[in-house]
N, C-alpha and C positions, 0 to 999 in steps of 0.2 A: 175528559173535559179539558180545553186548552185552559193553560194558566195566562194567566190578564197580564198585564202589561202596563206600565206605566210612560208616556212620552212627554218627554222636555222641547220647550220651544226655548231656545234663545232669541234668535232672529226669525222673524215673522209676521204677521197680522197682531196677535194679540199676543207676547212671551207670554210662557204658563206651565203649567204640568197638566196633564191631560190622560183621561183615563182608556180614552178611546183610539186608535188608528184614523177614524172616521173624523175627529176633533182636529186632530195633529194634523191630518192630510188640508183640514180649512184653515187652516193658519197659517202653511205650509208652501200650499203648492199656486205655481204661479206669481208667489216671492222672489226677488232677486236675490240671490244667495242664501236661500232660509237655511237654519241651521239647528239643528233638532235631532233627538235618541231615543233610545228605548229603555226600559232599566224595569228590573224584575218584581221591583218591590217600591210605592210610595217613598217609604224614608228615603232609599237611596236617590230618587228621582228629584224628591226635595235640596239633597244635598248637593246633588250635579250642578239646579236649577242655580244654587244658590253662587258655585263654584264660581260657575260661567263657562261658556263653552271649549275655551281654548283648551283649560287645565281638561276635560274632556276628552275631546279629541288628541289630545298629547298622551295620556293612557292610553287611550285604544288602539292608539299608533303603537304602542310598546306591546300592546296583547296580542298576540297570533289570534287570538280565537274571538276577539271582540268585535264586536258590528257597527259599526258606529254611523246610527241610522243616513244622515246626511254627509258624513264626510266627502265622498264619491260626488253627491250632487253639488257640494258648493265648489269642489275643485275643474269641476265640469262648467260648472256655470259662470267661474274666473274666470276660464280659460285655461285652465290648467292640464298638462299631459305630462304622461309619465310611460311607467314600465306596465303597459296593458289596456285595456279602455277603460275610464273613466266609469260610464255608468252605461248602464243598458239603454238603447234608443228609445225614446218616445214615442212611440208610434201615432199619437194625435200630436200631430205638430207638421209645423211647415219647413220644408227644406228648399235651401234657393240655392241657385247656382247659375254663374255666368258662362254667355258662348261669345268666342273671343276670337275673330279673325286678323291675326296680327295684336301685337301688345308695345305701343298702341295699334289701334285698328279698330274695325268695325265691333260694336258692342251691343249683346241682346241678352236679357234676364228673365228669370221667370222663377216663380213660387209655386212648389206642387204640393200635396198630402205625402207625407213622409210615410204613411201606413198603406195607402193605394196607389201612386206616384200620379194622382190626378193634377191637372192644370189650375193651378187656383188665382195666379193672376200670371202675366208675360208683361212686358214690353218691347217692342218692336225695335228693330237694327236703331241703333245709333251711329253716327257716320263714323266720329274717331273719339276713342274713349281708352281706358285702362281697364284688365281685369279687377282688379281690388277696386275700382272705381266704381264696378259693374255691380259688382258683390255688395258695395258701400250702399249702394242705391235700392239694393236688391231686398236688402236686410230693413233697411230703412220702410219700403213700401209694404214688407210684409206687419213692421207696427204700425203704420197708418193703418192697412186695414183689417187687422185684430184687434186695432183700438175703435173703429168705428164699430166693429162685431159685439165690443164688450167679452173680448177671449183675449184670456191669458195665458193660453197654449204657448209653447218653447218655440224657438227658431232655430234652425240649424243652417251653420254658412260652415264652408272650408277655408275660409280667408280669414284667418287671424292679424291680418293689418286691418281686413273690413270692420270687423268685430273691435279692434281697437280703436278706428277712429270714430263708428259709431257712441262706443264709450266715451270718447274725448268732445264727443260732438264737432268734430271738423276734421275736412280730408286733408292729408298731407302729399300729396301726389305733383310728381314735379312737373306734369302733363303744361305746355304750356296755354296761356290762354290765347285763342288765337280766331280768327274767321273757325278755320277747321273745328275746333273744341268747343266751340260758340254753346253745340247743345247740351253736352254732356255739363258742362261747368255750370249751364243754366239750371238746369236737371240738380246738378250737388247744392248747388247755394239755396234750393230752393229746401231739398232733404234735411241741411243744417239746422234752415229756419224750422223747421219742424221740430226736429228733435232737441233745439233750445225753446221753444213752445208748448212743449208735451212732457209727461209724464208717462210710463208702464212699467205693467209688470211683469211682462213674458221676460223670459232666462233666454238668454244669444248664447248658442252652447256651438264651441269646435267641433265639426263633424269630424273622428277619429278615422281617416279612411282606410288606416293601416287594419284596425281591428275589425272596420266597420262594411271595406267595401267601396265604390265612388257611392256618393251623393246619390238620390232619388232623382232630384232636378240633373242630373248630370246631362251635357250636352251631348258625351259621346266623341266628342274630338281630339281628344290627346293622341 
């Protein structure tokens, strides 16, 4: 018979101790950085809860042989790389990726199924735009629409400037504004106004392409 298991939420829907995987994963998942363990016996899950997460994960980092349920996911869901991949791929989730003729240049995006590389939404050529610009837009449209869906699924970009300024809520792109950029800038200030109007939960996780491979959404052009 397995032995039971006791999980700590620090960061989540509801912090708690919890007796189940099935509790932890509802509190859990589709959190921005949730942050959560395992621990083999009540008291001690008690005492972790009470710790707080850091003094936690600061042990486990010292234990070769400790697990420390979320550490992997919140440093993935930072943005965080290291020496290996981060956490195992999502396979329900969306992955985006821009196709880029010239930087700047001509600019087209699209969001597929990270688990079947299905078309989940595009956007058609834009005349003159930025990669990270494409990416910014890309990532943007795929929370509009998993907020319209009511899904909390992950997103995966390779652009850690896009992922940045989605975080920051505004693009930094020296792109000037011009007749030519007329659309794409139209296009950003419009993603801004969103993502200063909204709220989510989905996790923008760096696709690790080194461990992982290109992108799903990959355009094929490099």
């Amino acid at each position: 018979m397995a032995k039971s298991k006791y999980y700590v939420v620090w960061e989540g829907r509801q912090p708690g101790v919890y007796k189940t995987w099935a509790e932890c994963q509802a509190q859990t998942n589709g959190f921005p950085q949730a942050k959560f363990k395992a621990y083999e016996s009540e008291a001690e899950a008690k005492a972790a809860y009470a710790a707080g997460w850091k003094k936690a994960f600061s042990a486990a980092a010292k234990s070769p042989g400790a697990k420390p349920g979320s550490a992997a996911r919140s440093a993935a869901a930072s943005g965080a790389s290291g020496g290996g991949s981060p956490q195992e791929v999502e396979l329900d989730s969306i992955s985006v990726d821009v196709g880029c003729s010239g930087n700047p240049g001509i600019v087209e995006y699209k969001g597929v199924s990270t688990r079947t590389g299905e078309v989940i939404f595009e956007h058609p050529p834009i005349k003159k735009g930025t990669n990270n610009m494409g990416e910014f837009l890309a990532i943007v449209h795929a929370l509009a629409y998993l907020k319209q869906k009511g899904d909390a699924m992950t997103i995966y970009s390779d652009s850690m400037t896009a992922i940045s300024w989605v975080r920051k809520k505004t693009v930094a792109s020296n792109l000037v504004r011009d007749a030519s950029t007329q659309e794409i800038w139209a296009l950003v200030d419009r993603a801004e106004a969103w993502l200063r109007n909204n709220t989510y939960p989905n996790k923008i996780v760096k696709w690790d392409t080194k461990a992982w491979g290109e992108i799903k959404a990959d355009y094929g052009r490099k």
